[in-house]
N, C-alpha and C positions, 0 to 999 in steps of 0.2 A: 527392639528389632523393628517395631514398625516406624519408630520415626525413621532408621536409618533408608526402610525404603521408600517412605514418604520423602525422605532428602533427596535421592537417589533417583526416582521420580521428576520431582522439581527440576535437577540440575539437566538431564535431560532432557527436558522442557525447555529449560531457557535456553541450552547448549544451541538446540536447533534452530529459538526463535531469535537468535546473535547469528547464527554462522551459516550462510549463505552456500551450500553443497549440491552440485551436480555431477550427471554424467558423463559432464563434457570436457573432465579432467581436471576443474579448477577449480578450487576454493577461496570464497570469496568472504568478507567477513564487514560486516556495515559497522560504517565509521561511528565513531562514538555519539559525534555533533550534527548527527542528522535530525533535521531535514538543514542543508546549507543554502537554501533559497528557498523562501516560502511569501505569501503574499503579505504586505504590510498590515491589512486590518482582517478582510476579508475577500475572497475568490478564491482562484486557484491557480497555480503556476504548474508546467508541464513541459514536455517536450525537449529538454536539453540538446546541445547542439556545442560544443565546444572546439575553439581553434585557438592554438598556442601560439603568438609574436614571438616568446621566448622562455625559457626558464622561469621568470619572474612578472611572465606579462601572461595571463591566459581571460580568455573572454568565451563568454558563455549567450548565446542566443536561447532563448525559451518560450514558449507561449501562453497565453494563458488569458484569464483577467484579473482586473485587480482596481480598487474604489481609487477614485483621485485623478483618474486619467480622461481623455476626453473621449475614449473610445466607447461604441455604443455595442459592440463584441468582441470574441477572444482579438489579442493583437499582440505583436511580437515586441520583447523587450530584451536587456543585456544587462550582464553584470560582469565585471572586472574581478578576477585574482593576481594577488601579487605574492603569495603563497603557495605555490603549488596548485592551487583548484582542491583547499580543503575551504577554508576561508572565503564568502563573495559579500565584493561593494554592491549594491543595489541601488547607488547613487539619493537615496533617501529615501527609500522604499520599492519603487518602479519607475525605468528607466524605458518608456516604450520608446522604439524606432521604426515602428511602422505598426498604423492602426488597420480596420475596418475601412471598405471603400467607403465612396456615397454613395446614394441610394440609386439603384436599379444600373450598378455596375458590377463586375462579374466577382468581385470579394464583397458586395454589401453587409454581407451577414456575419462576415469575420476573415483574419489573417493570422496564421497559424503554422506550427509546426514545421519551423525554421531549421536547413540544411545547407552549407555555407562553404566556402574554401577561398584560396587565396592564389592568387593566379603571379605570375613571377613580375609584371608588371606593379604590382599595388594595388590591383583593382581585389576587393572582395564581392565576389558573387553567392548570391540567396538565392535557391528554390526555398518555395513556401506552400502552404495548401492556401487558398483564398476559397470561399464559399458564400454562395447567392441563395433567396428566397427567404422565405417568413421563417422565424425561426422554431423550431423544434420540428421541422421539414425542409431541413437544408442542403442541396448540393455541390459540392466539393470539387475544386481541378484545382492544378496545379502552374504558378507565375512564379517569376524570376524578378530579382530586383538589384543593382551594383550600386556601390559607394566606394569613395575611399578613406573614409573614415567610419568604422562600423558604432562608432556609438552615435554618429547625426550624418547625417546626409545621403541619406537610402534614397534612388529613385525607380519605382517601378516600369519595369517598361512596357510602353507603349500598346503593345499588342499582347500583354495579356488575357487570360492564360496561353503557356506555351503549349500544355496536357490539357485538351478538352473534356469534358463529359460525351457519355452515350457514344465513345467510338466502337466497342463492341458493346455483347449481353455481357461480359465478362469483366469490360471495362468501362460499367455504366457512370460508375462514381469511383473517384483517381483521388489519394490523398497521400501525407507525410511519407515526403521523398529523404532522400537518402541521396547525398549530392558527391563525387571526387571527380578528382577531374586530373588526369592521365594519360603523359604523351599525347599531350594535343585534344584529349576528348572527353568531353564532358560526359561522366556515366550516371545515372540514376535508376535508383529502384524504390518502386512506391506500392503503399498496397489498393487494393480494387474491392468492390460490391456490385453487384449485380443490381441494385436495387439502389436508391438513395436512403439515406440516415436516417430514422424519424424517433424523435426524443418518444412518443406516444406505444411505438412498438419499435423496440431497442433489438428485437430480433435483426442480427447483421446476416446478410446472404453473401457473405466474405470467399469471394474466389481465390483469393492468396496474394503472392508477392508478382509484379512486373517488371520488365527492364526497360529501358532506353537509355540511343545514344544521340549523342548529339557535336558537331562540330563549332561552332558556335553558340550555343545554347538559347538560342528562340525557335529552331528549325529543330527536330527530333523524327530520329528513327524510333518504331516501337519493336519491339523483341517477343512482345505477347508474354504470360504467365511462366514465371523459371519456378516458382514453390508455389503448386497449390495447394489449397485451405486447406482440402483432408479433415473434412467435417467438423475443425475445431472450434467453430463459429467467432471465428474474431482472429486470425492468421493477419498482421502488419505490421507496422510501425516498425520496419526495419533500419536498422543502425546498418553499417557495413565499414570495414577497416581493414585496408592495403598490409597484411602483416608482414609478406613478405614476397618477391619477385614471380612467386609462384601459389601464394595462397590469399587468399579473400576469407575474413570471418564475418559472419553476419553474427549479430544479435536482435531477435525481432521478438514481437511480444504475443502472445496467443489467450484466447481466453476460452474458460473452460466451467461450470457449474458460476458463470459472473466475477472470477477471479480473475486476475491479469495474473500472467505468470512468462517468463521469457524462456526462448530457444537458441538455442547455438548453432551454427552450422556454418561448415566451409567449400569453398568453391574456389579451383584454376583458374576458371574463365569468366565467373557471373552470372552463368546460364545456366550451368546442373551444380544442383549445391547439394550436396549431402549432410542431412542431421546428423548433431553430435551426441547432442543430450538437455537438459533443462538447467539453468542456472538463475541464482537468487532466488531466496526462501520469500516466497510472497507476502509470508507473515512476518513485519517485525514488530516493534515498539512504538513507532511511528509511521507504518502502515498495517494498519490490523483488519481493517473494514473490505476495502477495494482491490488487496494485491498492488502490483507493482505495472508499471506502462510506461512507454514511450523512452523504450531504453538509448543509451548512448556510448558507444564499447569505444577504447582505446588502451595504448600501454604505455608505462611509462620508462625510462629514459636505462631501467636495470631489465626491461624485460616481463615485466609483470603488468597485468592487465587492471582493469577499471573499467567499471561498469557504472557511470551516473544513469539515473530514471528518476519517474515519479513514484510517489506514494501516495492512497487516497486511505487518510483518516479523519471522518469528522469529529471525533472527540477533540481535534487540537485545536476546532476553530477554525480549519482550510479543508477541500473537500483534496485537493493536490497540492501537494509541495516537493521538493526539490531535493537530490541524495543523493547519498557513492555507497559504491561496495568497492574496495580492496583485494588482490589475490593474498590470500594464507603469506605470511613472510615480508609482506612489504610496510615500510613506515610511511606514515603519513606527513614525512618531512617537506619542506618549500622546494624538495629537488622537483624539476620541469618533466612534462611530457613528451613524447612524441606527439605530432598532431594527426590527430584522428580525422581532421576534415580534409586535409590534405593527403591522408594516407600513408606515414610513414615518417617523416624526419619534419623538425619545424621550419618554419618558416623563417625566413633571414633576419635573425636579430634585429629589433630597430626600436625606438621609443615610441611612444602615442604617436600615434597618426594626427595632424592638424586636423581640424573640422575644414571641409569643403566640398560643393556639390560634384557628383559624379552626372556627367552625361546618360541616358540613355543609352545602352549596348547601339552601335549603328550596325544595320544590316551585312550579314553575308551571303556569298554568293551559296544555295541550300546543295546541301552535299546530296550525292550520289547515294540511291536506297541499295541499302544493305538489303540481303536475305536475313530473315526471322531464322533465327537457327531453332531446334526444337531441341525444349529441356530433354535430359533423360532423367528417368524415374530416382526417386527420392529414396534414402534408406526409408526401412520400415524405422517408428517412433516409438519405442518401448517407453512404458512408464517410467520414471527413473527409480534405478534399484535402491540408491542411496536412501531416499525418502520413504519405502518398503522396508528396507532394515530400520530406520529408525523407527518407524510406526510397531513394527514386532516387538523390536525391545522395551518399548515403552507398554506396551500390551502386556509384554510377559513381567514388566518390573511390577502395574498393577496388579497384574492378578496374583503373583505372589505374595504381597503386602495384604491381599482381602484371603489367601487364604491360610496365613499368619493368623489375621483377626478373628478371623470364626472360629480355628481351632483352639482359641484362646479363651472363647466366650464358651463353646464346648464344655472346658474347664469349669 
């Protein structure tokens, strides 16, 4: 009797640390070959960012660092799928397309956290986080950069960053935007601190999530705070994905006792978004240490969702590397996505893009300020139930096994 509940036990145990459950209706389930981008020897990869050319063409923007490159902090790199986005080329290891500035320019310290789409021209356009000062006291805004060919020939532009620092208390430090761009307008949502980063005291003073719009994308309206923090101490890194003519899903990442864990929520407009529930089990086999971060949400082509992030485990040798979760039901075949940076249908079939430099965006005439529309209040954030029954059962499966054992030793 007692192995069977020592099994029974176990199997519950792994059940949970495989299969990715929340409240937000979805089940998710981590692909077998994770981590599917990880650094070549040593650093860390993060940040995913995926946009689909086709079926058979998917590229993935990330950030990170990684030994062998010339950059002197985090910097943006790519990798090619021709599989679906189970499988990535990493071109030999690391394939960066945009480093770190030079010194006592407004990215000196690093470039980061890449958000991308593709405009009906051919132009692909990048928000980035870019970040100044000494390091382990660094802060953070946010630049734009186009090419037409997203694996060489990025050029930043000019005026740099487009999101400055210190425009309120609330939006003192601006990072990992979230880019689509919709009927004419460039939309972004990024998250904010009150305070800049400091490696020495990691304590974040995380106001939440922001919006902006922008007509051209150098000139930006601000929206001001649509999700705030709600004391989670680490509310950002929001993903966001055009589901359908009437809904917007976010997936953003919270942190909670030092664990990264993600949130779901949907929104009409952008601006008042309502939580759904928590999704991806922070804990798996290849993130056991750090939780999960810097999610990246999309669906694919049957209707079902994907969720690529990082994971931080340093038992493997990476402190971040690179993964998917699955919704319950779906294969992990070479069938294509929808594009998630685009928001909804891919992009116009085509092969590789030749290598050639893209100009600098040239100036537009700056749009007409919007009014700040003001959020309305957030659902309340229940713990997720899911993860409460499982913790019971598991409770009630040991205690029944120790109290097997002692009536046994009674004996």
């Amino acid at each position: 009797m007692k192995r069977k509940v020592l099994a029974l036990t176990l199997i519950t145990v792994l059940f949970f640390s495989t299969t990715a459950v929340g409240d937000a209706g979805h089940e998710f389930i981590e692909y077998a070959e994770n981590p599917v981008v990880a650094p070549p020897e040593s650093g860390f990869f993060y940040s995913p960012d995926i946009l689909v050319e086709n079926s058979s063409l998917w590229y993935m923007l990330f950030g990170g660092q990684a030994t062998g490159t010339p950059a002197n902090g985090d910097a943006i790199y790519i990798a090619y799928s021709t599989d679906g986005g189970n499988t990535w080329n990493q071109q030999g290891g690391a394939s960066m397309i945009l480093s770190d500035g030079p010194p006592n320019s407004w990215n000196d310290a690093h470039s980061n956290d890449p958000s991308w789409t593709k405009l009906a021209n051919g132009t692909y356009v990048m928000v980035f986080t870019g970040a100044y000062g000494p390091g382990g006291n660094e802060t953070d805004q946010i630049g734009i950069a186009t090419s037409n060919n997203p694996i060489k020939g990025w050029t930043e532009y000019s005026g740099n960053p487009i999101l400055a620092e210190r425009y309120s208390h609330e939006e003192y430090n601006i990072a990992r935007p979230s880019l689509l761009y919709e009927e004419g307008i460039f939309k972004m949502w990024y998250d904010c601190r009150a305070t800049p980063y400091n490696y020495s005291d990691p304590t974040l003073i995380s106001t939440g999530i922001a919006y902006a719009t922008s007509k051209d994308g150098m000139k930006w309206t601000r929206h001001g705070i649509v999700i705030p923090d709600n004391n989670t101490n680490g509310l950002g890194g929001p993903s966001v994905y055009r589901e359908d003519e009437n809904t917007l899903v976010m997936v953003a990442e919270a942190w909670t006792d030092r664990i990264g864990r993600f949130r779901w929520y949907n929104s009409s407009d952008g601006i008042s978004w309502t939580y759904v529930g928590d999704v991806v089990n922070p804990y798996g086999s290849w993130h056991m240490i750090s939780g999960v971060s810097s999610a990246d949400v999309l669906k694919d082509n049957r209707g079902k969702w994907r969720i690529y992030f990082a994971g931080g485990n340093g038992a493997i040798g990476s402190s971040w590397s690179i993964g998917f979760v699955y919704e319950d039901g779906v294969d992990t075949t070479s069938e294509g996505v929808e594009d998630s940076a685009n928001g909804g249908t891919s992009s116009t079939p085509s092969s590789s893009p030749s290598p050639s430099q893209d100009p600098s965006p040239s100036p537009a005439p700056t749009p007409a300020p919007t009014p700040s529309p003001s959020p309305e209040p957030l659902q309340s954030e229940p713990f997720p139930t899911t993860w409460i029954i499982a913790a019971i059962f598991s409770v009630v499966i040991v205690a029944a096994g120790l109290l097997i054992y002692f009536k046994k030793r009674k004996r």
